[in-house]
Backbone as JSON Lines, residues from 0, in Angstrom:
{"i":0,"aa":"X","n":[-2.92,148.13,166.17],"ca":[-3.38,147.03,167.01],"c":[-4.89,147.05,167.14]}
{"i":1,"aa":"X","n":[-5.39,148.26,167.5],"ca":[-6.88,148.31,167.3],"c":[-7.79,147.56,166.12]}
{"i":2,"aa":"X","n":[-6.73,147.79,165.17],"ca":[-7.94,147.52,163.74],"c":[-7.41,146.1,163.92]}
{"i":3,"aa":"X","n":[-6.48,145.35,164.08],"ca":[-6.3,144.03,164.02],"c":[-7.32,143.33,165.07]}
{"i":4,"aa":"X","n":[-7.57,143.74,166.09],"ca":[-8.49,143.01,167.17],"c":[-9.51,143.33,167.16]}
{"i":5,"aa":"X","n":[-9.7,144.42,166.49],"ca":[-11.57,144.87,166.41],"c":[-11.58,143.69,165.09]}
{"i":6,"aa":"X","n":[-10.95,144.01,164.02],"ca":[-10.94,142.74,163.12],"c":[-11.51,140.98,163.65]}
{"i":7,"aa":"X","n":[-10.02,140.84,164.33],"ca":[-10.28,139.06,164.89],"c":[-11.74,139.08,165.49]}
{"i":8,"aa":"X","n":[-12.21,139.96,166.26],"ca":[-13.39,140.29,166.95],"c":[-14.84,140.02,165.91]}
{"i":9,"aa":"X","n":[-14.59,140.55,165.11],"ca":[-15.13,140.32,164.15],"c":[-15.67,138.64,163.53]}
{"i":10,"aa":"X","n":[-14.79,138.3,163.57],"ca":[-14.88,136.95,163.08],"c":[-14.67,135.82,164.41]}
{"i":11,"aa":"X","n":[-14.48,136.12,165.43],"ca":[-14.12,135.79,166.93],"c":[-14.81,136.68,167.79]}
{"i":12,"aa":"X","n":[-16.11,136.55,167.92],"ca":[-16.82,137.33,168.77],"c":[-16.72,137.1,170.05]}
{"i":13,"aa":"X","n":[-16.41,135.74,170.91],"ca":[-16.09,134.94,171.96],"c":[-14.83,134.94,171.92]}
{"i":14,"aa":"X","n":[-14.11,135.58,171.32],"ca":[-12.38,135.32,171.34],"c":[-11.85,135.9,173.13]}
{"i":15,"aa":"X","n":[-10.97,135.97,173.03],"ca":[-9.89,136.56,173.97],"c":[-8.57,136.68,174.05]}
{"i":16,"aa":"X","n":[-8.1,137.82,174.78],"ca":[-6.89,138.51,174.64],"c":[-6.32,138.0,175.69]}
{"i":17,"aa":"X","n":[-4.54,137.68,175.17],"ca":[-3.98,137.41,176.04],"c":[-2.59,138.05,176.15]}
{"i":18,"aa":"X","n":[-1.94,138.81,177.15],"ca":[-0.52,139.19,176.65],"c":[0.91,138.67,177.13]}
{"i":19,"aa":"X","n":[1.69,138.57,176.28],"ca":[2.75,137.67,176.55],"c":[3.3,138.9,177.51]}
{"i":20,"aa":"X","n":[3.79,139.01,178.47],"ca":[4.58,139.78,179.1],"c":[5.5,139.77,179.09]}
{"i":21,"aa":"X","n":[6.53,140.85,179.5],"ca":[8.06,140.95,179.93],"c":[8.25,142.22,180.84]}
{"i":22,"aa":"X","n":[8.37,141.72,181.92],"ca":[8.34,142.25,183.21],"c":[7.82,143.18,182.97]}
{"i":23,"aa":"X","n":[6.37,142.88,182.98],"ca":[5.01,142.9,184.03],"c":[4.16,144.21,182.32]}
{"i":24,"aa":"X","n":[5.36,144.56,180.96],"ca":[4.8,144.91,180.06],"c":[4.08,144.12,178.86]}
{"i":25,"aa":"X","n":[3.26,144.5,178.03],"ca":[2.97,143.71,176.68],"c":[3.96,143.43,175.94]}
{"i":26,"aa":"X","n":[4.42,142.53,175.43],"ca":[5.31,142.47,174.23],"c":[5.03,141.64,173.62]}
{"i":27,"aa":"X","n":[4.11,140.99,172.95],"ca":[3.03,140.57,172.16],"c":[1.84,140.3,172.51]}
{"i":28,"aa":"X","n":[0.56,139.99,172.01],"ca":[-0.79,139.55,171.98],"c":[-1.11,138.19,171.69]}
{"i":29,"aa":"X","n":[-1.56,137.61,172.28],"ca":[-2.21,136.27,171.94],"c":[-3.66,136.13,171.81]}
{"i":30,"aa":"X","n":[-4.3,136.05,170.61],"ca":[-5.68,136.12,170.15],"c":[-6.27,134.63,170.25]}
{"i":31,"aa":"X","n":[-7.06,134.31,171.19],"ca":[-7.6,133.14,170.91],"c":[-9.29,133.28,170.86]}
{"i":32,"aa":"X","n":[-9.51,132.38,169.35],"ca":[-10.65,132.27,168.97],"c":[-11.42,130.81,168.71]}
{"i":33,"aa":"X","n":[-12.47,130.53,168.79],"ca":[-13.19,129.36,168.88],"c":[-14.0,129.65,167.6]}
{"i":34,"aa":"X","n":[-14.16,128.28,166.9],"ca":[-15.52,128.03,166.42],"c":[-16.62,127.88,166.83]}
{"i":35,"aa":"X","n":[-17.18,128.52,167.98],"ca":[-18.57,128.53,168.24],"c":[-19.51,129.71,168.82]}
{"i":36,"aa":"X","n":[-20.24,129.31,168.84],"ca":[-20.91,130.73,169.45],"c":[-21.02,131.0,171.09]}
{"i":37,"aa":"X","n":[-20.72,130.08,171.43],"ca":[-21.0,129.92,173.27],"c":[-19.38,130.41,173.68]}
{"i":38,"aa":"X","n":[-19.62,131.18,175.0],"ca":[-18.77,131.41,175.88],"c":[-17.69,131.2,175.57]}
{"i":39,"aa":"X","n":[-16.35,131.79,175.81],"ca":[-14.89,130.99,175.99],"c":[-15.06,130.25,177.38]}
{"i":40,"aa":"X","n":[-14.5,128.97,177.52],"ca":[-14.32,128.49,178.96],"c":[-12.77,127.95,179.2]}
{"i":41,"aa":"X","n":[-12.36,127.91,180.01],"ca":[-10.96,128.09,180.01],"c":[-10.75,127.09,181.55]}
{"i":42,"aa":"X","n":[-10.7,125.65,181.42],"ca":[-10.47,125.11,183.1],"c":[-8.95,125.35,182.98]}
{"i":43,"aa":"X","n":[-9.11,125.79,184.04],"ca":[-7.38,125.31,184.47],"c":[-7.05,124.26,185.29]}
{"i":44,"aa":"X","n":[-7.66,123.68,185.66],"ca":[-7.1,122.41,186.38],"c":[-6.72,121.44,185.24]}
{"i":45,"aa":"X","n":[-7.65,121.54,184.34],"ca":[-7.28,120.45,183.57],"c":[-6.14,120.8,182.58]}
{"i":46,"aa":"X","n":[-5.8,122.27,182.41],"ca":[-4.27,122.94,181.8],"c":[-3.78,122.55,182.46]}
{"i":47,"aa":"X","n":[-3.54,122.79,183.7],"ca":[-2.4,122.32,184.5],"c":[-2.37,120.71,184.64]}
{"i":48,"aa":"X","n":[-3.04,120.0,184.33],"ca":[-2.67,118.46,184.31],"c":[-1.96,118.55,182.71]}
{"i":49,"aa":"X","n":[-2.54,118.93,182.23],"ca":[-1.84,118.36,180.71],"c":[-0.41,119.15,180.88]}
{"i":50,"aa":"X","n":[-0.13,120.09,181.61],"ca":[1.56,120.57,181.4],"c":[2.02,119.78,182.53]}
{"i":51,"aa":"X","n":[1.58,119.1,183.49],"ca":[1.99,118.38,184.24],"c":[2.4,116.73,184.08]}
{"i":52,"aa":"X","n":[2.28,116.19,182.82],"ca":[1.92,115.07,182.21],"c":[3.09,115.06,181.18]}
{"i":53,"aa":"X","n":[3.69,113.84,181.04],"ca":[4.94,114.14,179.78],"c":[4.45,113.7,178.88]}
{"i":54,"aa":"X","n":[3.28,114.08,178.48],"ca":[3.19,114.58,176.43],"c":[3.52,115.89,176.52]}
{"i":55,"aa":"X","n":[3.14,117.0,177.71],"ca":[3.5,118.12,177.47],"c":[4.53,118.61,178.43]}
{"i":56,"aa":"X","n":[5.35,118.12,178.55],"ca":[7.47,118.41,179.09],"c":[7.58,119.67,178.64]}
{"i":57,"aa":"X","n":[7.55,119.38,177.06],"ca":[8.44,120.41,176.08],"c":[7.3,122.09,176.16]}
{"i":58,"aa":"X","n":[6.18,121.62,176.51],"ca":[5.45,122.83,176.2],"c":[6.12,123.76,177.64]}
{"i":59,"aa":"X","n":[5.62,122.14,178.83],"ca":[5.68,122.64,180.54],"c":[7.09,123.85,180.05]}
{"i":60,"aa":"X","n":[8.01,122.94,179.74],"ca":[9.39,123.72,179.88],"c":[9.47,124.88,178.91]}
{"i":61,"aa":"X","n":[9.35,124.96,178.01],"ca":[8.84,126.25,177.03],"c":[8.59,127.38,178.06]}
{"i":62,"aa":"X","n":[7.38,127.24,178.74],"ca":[6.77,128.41,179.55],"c":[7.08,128.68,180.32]}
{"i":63,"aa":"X","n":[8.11,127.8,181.34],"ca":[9.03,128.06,182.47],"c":[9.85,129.23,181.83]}
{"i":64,"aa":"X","n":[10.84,128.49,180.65],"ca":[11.87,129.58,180.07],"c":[11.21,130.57,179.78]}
{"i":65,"aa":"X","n":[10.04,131.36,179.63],"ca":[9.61,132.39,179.92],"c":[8.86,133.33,180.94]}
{"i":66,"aa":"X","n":[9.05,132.29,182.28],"ca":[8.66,132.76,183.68],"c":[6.87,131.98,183.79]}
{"i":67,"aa":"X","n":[6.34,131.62,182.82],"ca":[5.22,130.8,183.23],"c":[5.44,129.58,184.22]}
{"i":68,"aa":"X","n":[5.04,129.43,185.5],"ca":[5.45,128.0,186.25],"c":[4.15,127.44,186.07]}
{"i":69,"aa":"X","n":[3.29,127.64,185.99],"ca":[1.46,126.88,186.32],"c":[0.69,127.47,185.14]}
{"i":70,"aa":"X","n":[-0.48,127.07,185.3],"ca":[-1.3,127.66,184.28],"c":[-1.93,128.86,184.63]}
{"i":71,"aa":"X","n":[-2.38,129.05,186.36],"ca":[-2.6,130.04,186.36],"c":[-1.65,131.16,186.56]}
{"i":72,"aa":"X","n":[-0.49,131.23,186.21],"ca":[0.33,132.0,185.41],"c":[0.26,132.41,184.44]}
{"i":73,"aa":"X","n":[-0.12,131.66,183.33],"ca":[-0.56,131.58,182.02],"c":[-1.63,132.51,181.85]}
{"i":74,"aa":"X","n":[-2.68,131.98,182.57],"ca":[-3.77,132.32,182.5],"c":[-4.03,134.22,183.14]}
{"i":75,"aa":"X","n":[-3.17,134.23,184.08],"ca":[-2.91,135.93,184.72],"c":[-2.82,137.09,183.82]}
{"i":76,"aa":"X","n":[-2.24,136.49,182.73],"ca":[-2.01,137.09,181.51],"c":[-3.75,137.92,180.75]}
{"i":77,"aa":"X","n":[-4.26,137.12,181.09],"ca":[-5.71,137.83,180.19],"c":[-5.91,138.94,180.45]}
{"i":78,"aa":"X","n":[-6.16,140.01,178.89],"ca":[-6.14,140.88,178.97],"c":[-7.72,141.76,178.77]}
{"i":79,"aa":"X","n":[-8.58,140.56,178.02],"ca":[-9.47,141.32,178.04],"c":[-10.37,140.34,176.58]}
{"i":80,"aa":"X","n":[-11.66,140.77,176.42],"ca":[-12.69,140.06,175.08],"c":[-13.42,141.43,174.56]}
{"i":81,"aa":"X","n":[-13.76,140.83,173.93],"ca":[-14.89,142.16,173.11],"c":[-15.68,142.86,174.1]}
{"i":82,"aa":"X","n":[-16.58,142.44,174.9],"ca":[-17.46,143.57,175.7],"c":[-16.98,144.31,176.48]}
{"i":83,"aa":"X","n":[-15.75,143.8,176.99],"ca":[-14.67,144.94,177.86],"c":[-13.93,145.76,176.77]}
{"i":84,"aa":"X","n":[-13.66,145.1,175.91],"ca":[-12.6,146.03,175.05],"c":[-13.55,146.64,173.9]}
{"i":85,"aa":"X","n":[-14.6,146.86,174.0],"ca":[-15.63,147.57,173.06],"c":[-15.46,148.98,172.95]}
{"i":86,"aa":"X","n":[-14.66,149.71,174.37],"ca":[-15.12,151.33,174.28],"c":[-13.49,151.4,174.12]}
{"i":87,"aa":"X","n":[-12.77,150.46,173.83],"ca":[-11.2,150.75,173.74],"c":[-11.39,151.22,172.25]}
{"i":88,"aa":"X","n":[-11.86,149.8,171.23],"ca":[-11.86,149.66,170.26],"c":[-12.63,150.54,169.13]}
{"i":89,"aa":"X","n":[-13.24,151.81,169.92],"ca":[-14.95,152.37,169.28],"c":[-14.62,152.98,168.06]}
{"i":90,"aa":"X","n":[-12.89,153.46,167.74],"ca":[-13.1,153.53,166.54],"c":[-11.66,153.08,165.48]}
{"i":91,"aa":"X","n":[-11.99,152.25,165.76],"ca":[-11.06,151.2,165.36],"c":[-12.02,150.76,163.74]}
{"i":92,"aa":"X","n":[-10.78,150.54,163.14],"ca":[-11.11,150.02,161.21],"c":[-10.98,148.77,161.21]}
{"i":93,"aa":"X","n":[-12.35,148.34,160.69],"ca":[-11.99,146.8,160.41],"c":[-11.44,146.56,159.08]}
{"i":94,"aa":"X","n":[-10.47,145.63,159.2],"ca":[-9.26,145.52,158.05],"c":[-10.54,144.15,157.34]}
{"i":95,"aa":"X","n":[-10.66,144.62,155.71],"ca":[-11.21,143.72,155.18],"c":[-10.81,143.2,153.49]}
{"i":96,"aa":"X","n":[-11.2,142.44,152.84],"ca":[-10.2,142.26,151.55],"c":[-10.34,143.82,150.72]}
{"i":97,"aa":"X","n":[-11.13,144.52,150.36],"ca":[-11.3,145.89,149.37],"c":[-10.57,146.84,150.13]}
{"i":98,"aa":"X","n":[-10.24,146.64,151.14],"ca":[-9.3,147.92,152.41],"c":[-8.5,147.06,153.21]}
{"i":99,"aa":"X","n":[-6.95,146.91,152.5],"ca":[-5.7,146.47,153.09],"c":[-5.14,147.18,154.29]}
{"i":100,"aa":"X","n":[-5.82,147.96,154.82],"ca":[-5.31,148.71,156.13],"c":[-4.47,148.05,156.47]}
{"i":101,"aa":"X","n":[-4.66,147.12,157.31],"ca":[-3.28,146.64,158.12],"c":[-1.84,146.53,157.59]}
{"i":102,"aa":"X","n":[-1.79,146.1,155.87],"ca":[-0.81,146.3,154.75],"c":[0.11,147.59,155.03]}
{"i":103,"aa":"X","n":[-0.91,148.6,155.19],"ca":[-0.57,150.05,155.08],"c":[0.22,150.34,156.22]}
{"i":104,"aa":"X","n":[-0.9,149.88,157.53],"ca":[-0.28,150.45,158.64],"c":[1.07,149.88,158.84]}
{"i":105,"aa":"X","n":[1.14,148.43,158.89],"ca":[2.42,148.04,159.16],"c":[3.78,148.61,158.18]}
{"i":106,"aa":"X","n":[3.61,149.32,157.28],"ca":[4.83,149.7,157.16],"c":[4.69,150.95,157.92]}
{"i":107,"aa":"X","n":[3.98,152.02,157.68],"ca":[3.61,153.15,158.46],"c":[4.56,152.83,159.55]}
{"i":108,"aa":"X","n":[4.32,151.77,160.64],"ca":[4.79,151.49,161.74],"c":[6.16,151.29,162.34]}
{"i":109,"aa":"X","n":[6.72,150.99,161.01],"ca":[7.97,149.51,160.88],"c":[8.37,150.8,162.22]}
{"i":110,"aa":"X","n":[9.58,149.94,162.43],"ca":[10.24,150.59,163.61],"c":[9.65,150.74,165.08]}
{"i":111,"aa":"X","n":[8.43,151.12,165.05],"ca":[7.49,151.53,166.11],"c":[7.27,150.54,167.66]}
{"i":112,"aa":"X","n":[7.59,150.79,168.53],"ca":[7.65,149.93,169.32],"c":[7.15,150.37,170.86]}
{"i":113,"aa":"X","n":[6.06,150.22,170.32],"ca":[4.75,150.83,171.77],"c":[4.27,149.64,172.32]}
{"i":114,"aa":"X","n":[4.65,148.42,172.24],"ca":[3.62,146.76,172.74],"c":[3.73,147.67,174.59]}
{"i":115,"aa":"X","n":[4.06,148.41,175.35],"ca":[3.68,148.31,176.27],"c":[2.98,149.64,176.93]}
{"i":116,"aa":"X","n":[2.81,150.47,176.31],"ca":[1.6,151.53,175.96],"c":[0.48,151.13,175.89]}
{"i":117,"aa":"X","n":[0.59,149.8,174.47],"ca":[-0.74,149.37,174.2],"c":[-1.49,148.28,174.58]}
{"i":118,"aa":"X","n":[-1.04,147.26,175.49],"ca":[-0.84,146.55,176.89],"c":[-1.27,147.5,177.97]}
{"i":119,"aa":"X","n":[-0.81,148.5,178.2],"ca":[-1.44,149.4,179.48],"c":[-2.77,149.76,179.16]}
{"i":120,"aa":"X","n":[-3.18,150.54,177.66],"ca":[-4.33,151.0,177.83],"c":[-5.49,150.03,177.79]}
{"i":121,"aa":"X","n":[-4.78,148.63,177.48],"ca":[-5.78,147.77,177.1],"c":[-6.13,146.94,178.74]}
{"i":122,"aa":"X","n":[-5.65,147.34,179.57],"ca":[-5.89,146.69,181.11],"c":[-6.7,147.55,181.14]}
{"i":123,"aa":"X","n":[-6.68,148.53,180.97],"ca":[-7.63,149.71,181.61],"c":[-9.2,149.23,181.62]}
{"i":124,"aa":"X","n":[-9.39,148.49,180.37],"ca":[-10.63,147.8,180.17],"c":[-10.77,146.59,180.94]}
{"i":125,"aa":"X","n":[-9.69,145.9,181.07],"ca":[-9.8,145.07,182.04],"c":[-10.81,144.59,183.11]}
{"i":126,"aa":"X","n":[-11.66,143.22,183.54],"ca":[-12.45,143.03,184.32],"c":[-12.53,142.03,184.83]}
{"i":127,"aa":"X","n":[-13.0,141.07,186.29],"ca":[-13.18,139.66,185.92],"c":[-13.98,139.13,184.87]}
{"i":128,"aa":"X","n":[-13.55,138.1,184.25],"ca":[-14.42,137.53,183.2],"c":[-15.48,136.52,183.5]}
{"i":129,"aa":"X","n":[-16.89,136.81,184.02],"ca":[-17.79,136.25,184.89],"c":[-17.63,134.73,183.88]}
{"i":130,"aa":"X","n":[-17.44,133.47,185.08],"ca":[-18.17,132.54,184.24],"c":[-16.71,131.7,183.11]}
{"i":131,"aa":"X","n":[-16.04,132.38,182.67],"ca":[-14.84,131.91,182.29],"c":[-13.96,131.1,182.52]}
{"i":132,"aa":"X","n":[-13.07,131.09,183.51],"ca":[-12.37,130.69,184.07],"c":[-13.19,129.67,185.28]}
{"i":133,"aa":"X","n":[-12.68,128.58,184.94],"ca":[-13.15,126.71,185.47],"c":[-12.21,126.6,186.57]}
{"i":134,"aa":"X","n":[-12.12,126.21,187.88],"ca":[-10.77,125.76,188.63],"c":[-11.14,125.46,190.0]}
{"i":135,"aa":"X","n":[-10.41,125.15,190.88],"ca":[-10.24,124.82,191.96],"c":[-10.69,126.56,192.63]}
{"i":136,"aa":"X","n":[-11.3,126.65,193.77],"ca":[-11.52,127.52,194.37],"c":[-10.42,128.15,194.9]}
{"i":137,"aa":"X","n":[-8.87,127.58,194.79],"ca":[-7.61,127.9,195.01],"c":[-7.08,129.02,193.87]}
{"i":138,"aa":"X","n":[-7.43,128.3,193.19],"ca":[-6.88,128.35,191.53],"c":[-7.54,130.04,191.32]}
{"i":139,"aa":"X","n":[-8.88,129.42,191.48],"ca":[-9.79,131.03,191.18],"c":[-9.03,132.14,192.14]}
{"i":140,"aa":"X","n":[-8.99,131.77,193.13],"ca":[-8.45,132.65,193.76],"c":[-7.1,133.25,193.45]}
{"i":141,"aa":"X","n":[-5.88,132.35,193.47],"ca":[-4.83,133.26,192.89],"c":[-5.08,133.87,191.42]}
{"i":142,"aa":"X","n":[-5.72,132.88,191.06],"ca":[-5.66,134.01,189.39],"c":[-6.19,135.43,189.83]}
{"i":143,"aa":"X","n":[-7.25,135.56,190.49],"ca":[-8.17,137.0,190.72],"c":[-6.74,137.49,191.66]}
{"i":144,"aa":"X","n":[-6.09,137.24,192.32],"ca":[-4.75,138.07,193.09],"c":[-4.2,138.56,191.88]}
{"i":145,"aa":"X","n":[-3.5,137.49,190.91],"ca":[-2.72,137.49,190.0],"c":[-2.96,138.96,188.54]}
{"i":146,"aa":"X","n":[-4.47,139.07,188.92],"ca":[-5.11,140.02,187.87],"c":[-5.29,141.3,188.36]}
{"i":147,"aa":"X","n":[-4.88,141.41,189.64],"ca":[-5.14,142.85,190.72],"c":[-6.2,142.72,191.22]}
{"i":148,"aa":"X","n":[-6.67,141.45,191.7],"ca":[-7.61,141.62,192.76],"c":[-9.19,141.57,192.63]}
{"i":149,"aa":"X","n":[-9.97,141.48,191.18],"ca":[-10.82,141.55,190.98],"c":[-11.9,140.8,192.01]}
């Protein structure tokens, strides 16, 4: 997992981590990356209108069936970006075309089933994300409950 996100990092310097949970562990990663060089910004008011709106029913209901009700539910989930996760990652391999690492590791792995080991150590880095997160002074607020309080 290291070399895959020091990787995306790589090419997603503004990216961010997100983890799908299952009661309250990692059990997958969600990497989101931008084409640009500025900030991630992330409103949630305006997430939560678009799942509130029927073009997005099927998404709204999607995320219910997995315990998401709001966005800042959704959003509680963040796990972390490059400058927090820098001293996680310090020696982490970047997977590139002349070095198939990740090829390798994943069979190495098959079977292996740590997503909530590696979800824990990756909170550890964990921080508010100054400046990020757009919302209602409500909104800000439960998310920072929702994240332990930052």
């Amino acid at each position: 997992m290291k070399s895959e996100i020091a990787t995306f990092f790589q090419a997603f310097p503004n990216g961010v981590v997100f983890g799908n949970t299952n009661n309250g562990a990692g059990y997958d990663l969600v990497l989101v990356g931008q084409f640009s060089n500025a900030p991630m910004k992330i409103d949630i008011t305006s997430l939560e209108q678009r799942l509130q709106s029927p073009e997005y029913a099927q998404v709204a209901q999607s995320l219910r069936e997995i315990g998401f009700n709001s966005a800042t539910e959704l959003m509680a989930t963040f796990a972390g970006n490059e400058p927090m996760l820098r001293p996680w990652l310090a020696d982490a391999q970047i997977n590139r075309d002349r070095n198939l690492r990740l090829q390798f590791l994943a069979g190495a792995s098959l079977n292996t089933y740590d997503q909530a080991g590696i979800y824990s150590q990756m909170l550890q880095y964990r921080r508010w994300p100054e400046g990020m997160f757009e919302g209602t002074p409500d909104q800000i607020s439960q998310l920072r409950s929702m994240m332990g309080g930052f």
